[in-house]
ChimeraX commands (.cxc) that place a marker at each C-alpha (Angstrom):
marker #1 position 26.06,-7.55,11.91 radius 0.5
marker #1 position 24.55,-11.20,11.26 radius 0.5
marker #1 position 23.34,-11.96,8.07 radius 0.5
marker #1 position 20.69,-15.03,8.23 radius 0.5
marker #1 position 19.33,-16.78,5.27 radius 0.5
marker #1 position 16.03,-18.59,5.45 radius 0.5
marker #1 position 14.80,-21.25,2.91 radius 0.5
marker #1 position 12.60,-22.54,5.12 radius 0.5
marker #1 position 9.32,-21.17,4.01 radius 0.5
marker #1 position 5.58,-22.35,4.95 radius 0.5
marker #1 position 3.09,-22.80,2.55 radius 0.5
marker #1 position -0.10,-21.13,3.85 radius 0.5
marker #1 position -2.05,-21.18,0.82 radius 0.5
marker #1 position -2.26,-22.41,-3.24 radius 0.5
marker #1 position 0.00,-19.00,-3.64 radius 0.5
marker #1 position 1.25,-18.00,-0.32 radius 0.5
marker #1 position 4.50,-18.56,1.75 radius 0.5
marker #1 position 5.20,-17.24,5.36 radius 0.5
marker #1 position 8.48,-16.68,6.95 radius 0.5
marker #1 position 8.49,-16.53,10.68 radius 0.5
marker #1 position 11.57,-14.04,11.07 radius 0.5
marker #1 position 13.43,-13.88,14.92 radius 0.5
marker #1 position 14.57,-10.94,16.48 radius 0.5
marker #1 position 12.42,-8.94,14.58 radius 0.5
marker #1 position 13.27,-5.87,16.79 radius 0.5
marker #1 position 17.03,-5.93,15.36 radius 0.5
marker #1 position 16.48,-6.27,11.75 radius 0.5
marker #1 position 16.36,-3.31,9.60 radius 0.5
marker #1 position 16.29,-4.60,5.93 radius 0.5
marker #1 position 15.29,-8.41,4.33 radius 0.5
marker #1 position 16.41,-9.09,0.84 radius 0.5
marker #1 position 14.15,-11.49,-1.33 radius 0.5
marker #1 position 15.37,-13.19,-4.20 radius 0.5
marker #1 position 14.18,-15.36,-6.39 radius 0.5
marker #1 position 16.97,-18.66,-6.85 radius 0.5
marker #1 position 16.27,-19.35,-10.71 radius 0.5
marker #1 position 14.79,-23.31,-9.70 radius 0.5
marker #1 position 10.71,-22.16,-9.87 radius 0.5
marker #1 position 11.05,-18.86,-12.12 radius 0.5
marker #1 position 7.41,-17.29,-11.86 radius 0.5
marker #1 position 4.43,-18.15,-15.01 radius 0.5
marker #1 position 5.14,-15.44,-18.16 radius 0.5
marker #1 position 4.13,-12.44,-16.84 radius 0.5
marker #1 position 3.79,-12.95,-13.11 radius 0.5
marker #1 position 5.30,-11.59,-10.40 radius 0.5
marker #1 position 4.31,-11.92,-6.02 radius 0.5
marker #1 position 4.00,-9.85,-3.93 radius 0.5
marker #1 position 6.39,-9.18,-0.31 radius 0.5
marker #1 position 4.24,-8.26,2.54 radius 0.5
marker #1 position 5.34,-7.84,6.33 radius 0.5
marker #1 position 2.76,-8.99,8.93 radius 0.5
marker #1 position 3.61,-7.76,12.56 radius 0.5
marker #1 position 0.88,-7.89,15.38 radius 0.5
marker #1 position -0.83,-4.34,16.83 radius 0.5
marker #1 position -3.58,-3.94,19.38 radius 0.5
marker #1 position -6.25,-3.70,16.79 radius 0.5
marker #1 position -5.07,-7.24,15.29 radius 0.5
marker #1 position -2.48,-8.20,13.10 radius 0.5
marker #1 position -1.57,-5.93,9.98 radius 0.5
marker #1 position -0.27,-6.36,6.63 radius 0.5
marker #1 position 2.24,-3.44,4.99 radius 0.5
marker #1 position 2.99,-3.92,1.02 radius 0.5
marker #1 position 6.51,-4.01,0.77 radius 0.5
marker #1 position 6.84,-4.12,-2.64 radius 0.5
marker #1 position 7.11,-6.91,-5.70 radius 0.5
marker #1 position 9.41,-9.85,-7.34 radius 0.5
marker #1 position 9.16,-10.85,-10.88 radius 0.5
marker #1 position 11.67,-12.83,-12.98 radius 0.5
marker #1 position 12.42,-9.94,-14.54 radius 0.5
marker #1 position 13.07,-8.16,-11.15 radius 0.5
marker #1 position 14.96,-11.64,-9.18 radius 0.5
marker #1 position 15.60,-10.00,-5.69 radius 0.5
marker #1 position 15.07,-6.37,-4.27 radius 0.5
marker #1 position 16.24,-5.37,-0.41 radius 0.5
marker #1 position 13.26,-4.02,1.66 radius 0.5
marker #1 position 14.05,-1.59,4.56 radius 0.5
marker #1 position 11.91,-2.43,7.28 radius 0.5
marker #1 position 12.77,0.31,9.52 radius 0.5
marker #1 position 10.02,2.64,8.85 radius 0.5
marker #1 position 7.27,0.02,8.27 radius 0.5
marker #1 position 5.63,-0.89,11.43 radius 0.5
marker #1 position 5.79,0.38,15.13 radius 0.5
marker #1 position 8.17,-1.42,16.37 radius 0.5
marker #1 position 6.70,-0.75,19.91 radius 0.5
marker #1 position 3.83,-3.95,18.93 radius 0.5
marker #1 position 6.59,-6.01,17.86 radius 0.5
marker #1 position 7.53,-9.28,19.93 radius 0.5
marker link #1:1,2 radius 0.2
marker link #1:2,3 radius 0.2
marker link #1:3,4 radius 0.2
marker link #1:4,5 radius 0.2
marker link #1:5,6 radius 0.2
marker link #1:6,7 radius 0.2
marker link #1:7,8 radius 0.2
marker link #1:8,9 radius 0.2
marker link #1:9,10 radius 0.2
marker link #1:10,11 radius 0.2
marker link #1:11,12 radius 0.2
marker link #1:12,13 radius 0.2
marker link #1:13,14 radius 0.2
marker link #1:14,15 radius 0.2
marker link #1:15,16 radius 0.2
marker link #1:16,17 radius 0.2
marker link #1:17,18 radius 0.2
marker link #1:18,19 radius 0.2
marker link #1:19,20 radius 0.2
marker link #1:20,21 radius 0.2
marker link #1:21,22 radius 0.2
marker link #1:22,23 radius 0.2
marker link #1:23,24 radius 0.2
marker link #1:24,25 radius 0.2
marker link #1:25,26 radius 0.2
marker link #1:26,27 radius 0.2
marker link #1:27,28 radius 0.2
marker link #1:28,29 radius 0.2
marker link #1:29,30 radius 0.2
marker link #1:30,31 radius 0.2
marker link #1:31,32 radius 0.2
marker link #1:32,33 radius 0.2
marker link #1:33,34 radius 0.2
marker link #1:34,35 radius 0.2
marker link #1:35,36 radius 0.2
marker link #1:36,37 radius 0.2
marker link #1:37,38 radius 0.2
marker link #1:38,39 radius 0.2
marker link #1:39,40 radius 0.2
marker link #1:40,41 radius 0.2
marker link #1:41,42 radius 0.2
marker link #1:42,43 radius 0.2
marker link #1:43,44 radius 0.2
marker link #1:44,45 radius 0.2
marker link #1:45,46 radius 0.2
marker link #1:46,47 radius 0.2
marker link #1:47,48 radius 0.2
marker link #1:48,49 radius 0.2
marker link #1:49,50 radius 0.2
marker link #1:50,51 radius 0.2
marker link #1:51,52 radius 0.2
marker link #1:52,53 radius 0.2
marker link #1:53,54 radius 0.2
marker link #1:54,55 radius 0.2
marker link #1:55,56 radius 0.2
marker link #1:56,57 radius 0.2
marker link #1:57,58 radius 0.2
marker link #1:58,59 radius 0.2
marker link #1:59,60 radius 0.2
marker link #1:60,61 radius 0.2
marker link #1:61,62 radius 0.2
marker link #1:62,63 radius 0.2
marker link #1:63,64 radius 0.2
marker link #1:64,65 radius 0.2
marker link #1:65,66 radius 0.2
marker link #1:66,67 radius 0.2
marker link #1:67,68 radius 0.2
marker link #1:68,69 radius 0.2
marker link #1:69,70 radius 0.2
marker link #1:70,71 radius 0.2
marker link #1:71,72 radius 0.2
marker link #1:72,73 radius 0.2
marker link #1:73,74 radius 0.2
marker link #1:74,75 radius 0.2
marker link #1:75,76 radius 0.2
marker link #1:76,77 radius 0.2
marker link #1:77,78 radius 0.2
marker link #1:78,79 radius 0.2
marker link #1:79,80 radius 0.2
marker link #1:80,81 radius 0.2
marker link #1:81,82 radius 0.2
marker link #1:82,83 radius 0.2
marker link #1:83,84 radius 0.2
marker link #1:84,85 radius 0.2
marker link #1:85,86 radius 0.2
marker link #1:86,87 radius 0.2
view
């Protein structure tokens, strides 16, 4: 099993950040966490979505939330996508 953190996030928008994940066909579950050093505005929380590509275009899949008062959940990607579309 390799475990593989990325910090290198790309801002796409005033309140958006992508991750480009590799090997998408072997991973299973990403963790998000918060690191304490930009806590979220009173009351505020963002959203985790996972993009993947399908023949009608690419779609978007809610994975769930973050908030300071909720610092890091696990998503299971397994179930979330095809993974027939997936590069």
């Amino acid at each position: 099993m390799l475990l593989q953190v990325q910090t290198d996030a790309q801002q796409i928008g005033p309140t958006q950040f992508v991750f480009n994940l590799t090997d998408v066909e072997s991973i299973r579950h990403v963790v998000v966490f918060l690191t304490g050093v930009t806590p979220f505005p009173d009351g505020m929380g963002g959203g985790v979505y996972y993009c993947y590509p399908t023949p009608e275009g690419p779609t978007s899949q809610l994975l769930g939330f973050i908030a300071n008062s909720k610092p890091s959940t696990i998503f299971k990607l397994a179930k979330v996508c095809d993974r027939k579309y997936v590069a």
